[in-house]
N, C-alpha and C positions, 0 to 999 in steps of 0.2 A: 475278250479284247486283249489284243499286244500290251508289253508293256513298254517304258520308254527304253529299257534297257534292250528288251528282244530286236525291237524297229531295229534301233541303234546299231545291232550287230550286224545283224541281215541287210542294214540294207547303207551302213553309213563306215568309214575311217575313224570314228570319234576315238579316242582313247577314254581309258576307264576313267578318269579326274574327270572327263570333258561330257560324259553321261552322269558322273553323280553332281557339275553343276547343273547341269538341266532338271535331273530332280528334284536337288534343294529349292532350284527356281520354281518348280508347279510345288512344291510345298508350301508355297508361299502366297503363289498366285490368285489363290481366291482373294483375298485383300486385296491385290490391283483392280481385277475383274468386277469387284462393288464398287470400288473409287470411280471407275471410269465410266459405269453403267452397262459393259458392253461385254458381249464375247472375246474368249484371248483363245489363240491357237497358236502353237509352238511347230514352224516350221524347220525341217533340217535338210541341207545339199544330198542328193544322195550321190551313190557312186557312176551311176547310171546319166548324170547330169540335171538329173527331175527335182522336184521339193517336194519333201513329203510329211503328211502331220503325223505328227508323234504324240501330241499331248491336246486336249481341249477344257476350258471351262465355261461355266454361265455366270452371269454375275448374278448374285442374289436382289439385289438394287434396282435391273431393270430387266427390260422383256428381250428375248433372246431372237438372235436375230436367225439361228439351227436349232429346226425341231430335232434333226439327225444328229446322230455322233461322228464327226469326220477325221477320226484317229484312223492310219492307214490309207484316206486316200491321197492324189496327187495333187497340187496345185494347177490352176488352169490357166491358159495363156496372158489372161488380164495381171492376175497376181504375181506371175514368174520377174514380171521387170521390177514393180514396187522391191521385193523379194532380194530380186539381185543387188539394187541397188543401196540396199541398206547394208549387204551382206559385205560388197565388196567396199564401201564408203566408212564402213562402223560411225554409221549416222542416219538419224528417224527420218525416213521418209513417209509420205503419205500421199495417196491418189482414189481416185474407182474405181472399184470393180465390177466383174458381173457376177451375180451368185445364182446360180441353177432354181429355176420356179419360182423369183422372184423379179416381177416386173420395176419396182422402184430403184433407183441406183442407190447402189451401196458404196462404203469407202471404208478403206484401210489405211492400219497406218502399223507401220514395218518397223521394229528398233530391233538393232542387232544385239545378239546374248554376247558377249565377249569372255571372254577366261584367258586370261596370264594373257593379255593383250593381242588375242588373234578373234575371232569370230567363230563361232561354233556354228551358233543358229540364229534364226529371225523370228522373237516374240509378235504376235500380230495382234491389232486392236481390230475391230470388224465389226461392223453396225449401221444402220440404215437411219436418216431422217424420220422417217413415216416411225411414229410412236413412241420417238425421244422423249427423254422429259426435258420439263420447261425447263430454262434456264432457272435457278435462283441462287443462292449466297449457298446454299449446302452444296450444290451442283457446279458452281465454279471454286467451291473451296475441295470437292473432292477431285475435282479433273485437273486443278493446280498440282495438288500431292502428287497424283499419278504422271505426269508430265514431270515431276521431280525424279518420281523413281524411275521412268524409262530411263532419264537422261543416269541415274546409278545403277541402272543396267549395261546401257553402252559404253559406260566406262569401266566396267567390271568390278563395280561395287557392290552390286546385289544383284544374287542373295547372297546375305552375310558368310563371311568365310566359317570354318570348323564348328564345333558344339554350337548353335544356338537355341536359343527358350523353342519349347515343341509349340508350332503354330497350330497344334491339331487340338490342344484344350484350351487354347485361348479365346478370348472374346474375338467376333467379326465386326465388319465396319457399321452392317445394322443396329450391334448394339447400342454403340454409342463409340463416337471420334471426337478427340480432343485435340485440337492442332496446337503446338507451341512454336515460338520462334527458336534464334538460336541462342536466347540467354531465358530460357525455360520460360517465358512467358505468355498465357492465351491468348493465342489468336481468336480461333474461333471454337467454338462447341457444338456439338449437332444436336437437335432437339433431344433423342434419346440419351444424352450422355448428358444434358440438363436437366431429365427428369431423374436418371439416379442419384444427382448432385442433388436435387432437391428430398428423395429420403434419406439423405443422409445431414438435414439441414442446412442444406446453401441455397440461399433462396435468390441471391446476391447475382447482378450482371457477374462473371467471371473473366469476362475480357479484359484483359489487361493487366491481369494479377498472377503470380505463380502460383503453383499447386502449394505450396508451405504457407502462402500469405492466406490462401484459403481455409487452410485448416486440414488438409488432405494429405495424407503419407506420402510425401513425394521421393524415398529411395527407390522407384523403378526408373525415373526420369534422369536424380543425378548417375545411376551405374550405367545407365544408357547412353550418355551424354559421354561418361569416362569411359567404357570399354568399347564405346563405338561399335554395338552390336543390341541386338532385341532384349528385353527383358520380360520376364514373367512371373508376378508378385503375385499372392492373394492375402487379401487384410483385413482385419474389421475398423470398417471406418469410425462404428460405432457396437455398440455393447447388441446392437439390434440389426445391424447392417452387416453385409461381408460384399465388398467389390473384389471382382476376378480382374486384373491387368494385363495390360499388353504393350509395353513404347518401344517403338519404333524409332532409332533412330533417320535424319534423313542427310547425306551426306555430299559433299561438294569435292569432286577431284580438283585439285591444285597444284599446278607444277612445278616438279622437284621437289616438291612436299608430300605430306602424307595426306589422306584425306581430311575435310573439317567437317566438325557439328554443323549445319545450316539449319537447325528444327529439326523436328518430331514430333510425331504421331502417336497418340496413345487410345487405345483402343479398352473399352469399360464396360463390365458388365456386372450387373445386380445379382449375387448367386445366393444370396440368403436363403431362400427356402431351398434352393439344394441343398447347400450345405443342412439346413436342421433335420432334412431327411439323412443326409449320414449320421448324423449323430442320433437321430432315429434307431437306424438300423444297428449301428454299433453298440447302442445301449441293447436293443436287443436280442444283437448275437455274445456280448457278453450273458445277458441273462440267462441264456439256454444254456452257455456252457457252466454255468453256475447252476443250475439243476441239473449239468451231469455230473457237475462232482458230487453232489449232494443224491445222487441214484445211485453212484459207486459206492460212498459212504454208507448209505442205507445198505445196501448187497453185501459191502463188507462187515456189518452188524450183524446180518442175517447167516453171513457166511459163520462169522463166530460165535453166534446162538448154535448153531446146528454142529458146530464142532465139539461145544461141551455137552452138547444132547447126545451126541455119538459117544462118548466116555465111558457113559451110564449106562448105556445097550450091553446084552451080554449075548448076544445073538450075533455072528460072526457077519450070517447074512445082510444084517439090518447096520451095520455099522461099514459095511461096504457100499450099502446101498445110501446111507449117510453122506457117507467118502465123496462118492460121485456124484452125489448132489452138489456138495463143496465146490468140486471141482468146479462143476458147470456153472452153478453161481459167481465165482470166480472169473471164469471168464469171460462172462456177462461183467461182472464190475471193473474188468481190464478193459472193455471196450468203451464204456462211460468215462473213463479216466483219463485216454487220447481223445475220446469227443471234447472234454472238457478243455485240453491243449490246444487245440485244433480249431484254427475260426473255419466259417465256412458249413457248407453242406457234405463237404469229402472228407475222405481221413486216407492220410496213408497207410496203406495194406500193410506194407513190411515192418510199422510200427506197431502193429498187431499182432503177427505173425511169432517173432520174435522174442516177446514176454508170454508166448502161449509155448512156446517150445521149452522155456525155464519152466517155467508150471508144470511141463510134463516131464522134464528129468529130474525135478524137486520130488513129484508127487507120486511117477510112476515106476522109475528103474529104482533096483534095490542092489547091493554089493553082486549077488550073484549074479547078477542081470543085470549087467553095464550096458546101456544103451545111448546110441551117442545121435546125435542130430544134427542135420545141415539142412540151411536152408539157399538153393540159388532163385536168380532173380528177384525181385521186389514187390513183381504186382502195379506198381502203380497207385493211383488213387481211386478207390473206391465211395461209392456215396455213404453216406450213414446209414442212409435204410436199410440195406444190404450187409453190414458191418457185424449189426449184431448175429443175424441165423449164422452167417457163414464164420464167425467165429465159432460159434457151437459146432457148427459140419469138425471144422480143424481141429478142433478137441476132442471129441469124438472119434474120430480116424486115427489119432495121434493115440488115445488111449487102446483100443481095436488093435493098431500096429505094434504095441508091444504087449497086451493082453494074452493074443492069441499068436502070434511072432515068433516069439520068444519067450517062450513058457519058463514057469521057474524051475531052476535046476540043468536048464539046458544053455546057459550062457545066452551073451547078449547079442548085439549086431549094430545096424547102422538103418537109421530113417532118414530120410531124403524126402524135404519136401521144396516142391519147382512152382516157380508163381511164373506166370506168361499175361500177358495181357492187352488190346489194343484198343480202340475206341470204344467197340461195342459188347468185348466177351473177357472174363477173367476164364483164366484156364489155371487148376490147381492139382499138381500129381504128386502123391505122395507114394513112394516105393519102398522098399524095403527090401531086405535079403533074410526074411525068417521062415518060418516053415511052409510058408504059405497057403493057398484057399485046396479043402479036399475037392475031388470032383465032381463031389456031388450039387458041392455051394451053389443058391442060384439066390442073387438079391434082392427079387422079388419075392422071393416065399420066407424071407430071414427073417428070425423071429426074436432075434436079441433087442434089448431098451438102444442101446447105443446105434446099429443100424439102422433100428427103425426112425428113431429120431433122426438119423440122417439123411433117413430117404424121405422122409416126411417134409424136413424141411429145405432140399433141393427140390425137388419136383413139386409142390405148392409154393410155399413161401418165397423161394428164388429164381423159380418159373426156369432151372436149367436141366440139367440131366449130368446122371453120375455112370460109371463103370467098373465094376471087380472084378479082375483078373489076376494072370499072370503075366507077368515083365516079358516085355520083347528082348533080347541079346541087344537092340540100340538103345531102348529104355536102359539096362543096366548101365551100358559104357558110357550112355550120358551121365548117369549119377554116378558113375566110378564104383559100382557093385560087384561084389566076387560072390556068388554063390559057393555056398559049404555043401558038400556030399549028402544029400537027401534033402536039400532044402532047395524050393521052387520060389519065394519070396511072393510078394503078394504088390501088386499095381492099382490105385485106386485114382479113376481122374473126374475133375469135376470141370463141368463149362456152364458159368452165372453168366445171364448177360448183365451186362452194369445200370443198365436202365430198364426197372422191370415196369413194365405201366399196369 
């Protein structure tokens, strides 16, 4: 479906101000739309001389008078005059219409949108007799409000000018309406905004009292009342209770004056057991990340057992093989250590990446063998799941790359490792310019610990696929590689998807 901006372009003069009033206006809209009972549809002049809808909503309140969505089509001869004459009057009109497959008459009622004192478009009310509700004291106190706010419509006072409270987490008019006059006092309450009043201890008629005589945090009402614009609070009314707010100022053009307070609307909602579900879930994504510092911790105990076990060894082999235990435990307990930082199921990639590149110039270059490292791109966010194998793959490659690269005695070079990554795939190439793969190498028959381990856990564990080559001439100039006089360098690329099921 269009949006109101696309219609707007294609098919209207509006300027850019005069489409983002119309959108703050349907940001808004659901709350008139329950006030009034009835469907709203936002008509616009087009260039063509037609009307056309741009925007529609249902009210939650009552029964809908379109099963269809009539965003994009035209207006039809019955509605064109209501239409015009609101458009050209900047004043509510109302008459009947006909509407398509519906035998009982319908009627409308036309307020123009105004901005900086011209007419943009015609808000429409639209709704039938047959399956109204009854009249009662909620139902003429919500059709009052809304017959308030048309008429701060047609005078281009709502919707509120610049920054206001986000109507999209605030309470709606089902929760519960609390009407005040304009010296903050209740008028009326609607059943639902009685029953929250009552857990939180007001058991009391409320009419006729302000929100502070009642016992109730009334700062949403006075900044509402002063800044002449919505508010949105949430409080604990009690040690057991959290109301979510909403007020509404309701305002009176007056001339050569600025606008007045006349009343407000505050709109109420009971979010307690939301809310203890957050605080639920935060107590237990604190707990988890408190058992990954406590995994790192352990790893790093483990790591420095096995370091003084390695001292002891007089076996070159076995104290290598020590070594690279280290390591890999190591960068198993780097990845517990940003989980522990990190709320959430993701971790960023690059902050992984990046302490596993120091672990390899600390642990693997030596004076004669300078080996220097760059990493481009970031990666992205990665999930935790995925975090730990594929930090072990990067460690792995990263040792592999200067193991066999860069032998000792042959001087050092340059690692290069490239993160890419989009919705669905992390792409990781690690290059190098050292002596590179013989030609015999084939990745499937390798029989070293470090590539098996890496093939092992790409194609199981990470469910992606890996490749060992040699560098393209555009691989190189990407990483800014200069091959040396018998050196081929060596290309290793990896593709994880990010969500493995």
């Amino acid at each position: 479906m269009a949006t109101i901006g696309e219609l707007a372009r294609q098919h209207t003069a509006l300027s850019k101000e005069d489409v983002s009033h119309l959108q703050a206006l349907t940001g808004e809209w659901g709350m008139l739309a329950d006030l009034c009972f009835a469907d709203l549809l936002l008509y616009v002049p087009t260039n063509e001389g037609t009307w056309l809808v741009i925007a529609q909503v249902r009210a939650a309140t009552g029964q809908t008078l379109y099963v269809v969505d009539w965003v994009g089509a035209f207006a039809n001869d019955t509605e064109v005059a209501l239409l015009a004459a609101a458009f050209d009057s900047q004043t509510i009109s109302e008459g009947e219409i006909m509407v398509e497959d519906l035998v009982d008459p319908c009627f409308m009622t036309a307020i123009p949108v105004v901005h900086e004192g011209k007419s943009i478009a015609v808000l429409t009310r639209e709704w039938s007799t047959r399956g109204a509700r009854q009249p009662g004291q909620l139902e003429r106190t919500y059709q009052d409000l809304f017959a308030r706010f048309t008429d701060m419509i047609a005078a281009g006072l709502f919707p509120f000018p610049g920054r206001v409270a986000d109507s999209s987490v605030a309470p709606r008019v089902g929760d519960g309406a609390i009407v005040l006059d304009e010296d903050a006092v209740v008028v009326y309450a609607s059943p639902n905004a009685t029953s929250a009043l009552h857990r939180v201890g007001i058991s009391a008629n409320v009419v006729g009292q302000t929100l502070a005589e009642m016992g109730i945090i009334d700062s949403p009402v006075r900044q509402a009342f002063e800044r002449k614009e919505p508010v949105v609070e949430e409080f604990e009314q009690t040690s057991d209770v959290t109301l979510l707010t909403r007020c509404l100022p309701v305002l009176a053009s007056s001339p050569n004056t600025e606008a007045v307070v006349t009343g407000a609307v505050m709109l109420l909602r009971d979010v307690t057991e939301l809310r203890r579900r957050d605080r639920l879930l935060l107590s237990k994504d604190a707990t988890i990340r408190e058992i990954h510092h406590r995994v790192k911790n352990n790893l790093q105990t483990i790591s420095a057992l096995l370091r003084l076990q390695g001292r002891r060894l007089k076996s070159d082999e076995a104290r290598e093989a020590v070594a690279e235990s280290v390591r890999r435990i190591r960068t198993i307990a780097l990845v517990h250590e940003t989980l522990s930082r990190e709320p959430g199921d993701d971790v960023v990639f690059i902050e992984i990446v990046r302490p596993l590149l120091r672990l390899s110039e600390e642990g693997l270059q030596s004076p004669d063998r300078p080996v220097r490292f760059v990493v481009n791109g970031d990666g992205g966010r990665i999930p935790a799941t995925i975090a730990t194998p594929l930090s072990v793959v990067v460690t792995e490659l990263l040792q592999n790359a200067i193991n066999h690269g860069f032998p000792e005695g042959e001087g050092g070079g340059t690692v290069v490792v490239t993160l890419d990554s989009n919705d669905t795939v992390l792409t990781i190439r690690v290059i190098d310019d050292g002596r590179g793969l013989s030609d015999e190498f084939d990745l499937s028959t390798a029989t070293g610990l470090g590539l098996s381990i890496v093939r092992t856990l790409v194609t199981t564990e990470l469910a992606g696929t890996i490749d060992m080559r040699q560098p393209t001439s555009e691989e190189l100039n990407e990483a800014n590689l200069t091959l040396r006089s018998g050196y081929r360098g060596t290309a290793v690329e990896l593709c994880v998807p990010l969500r493995v099921d």
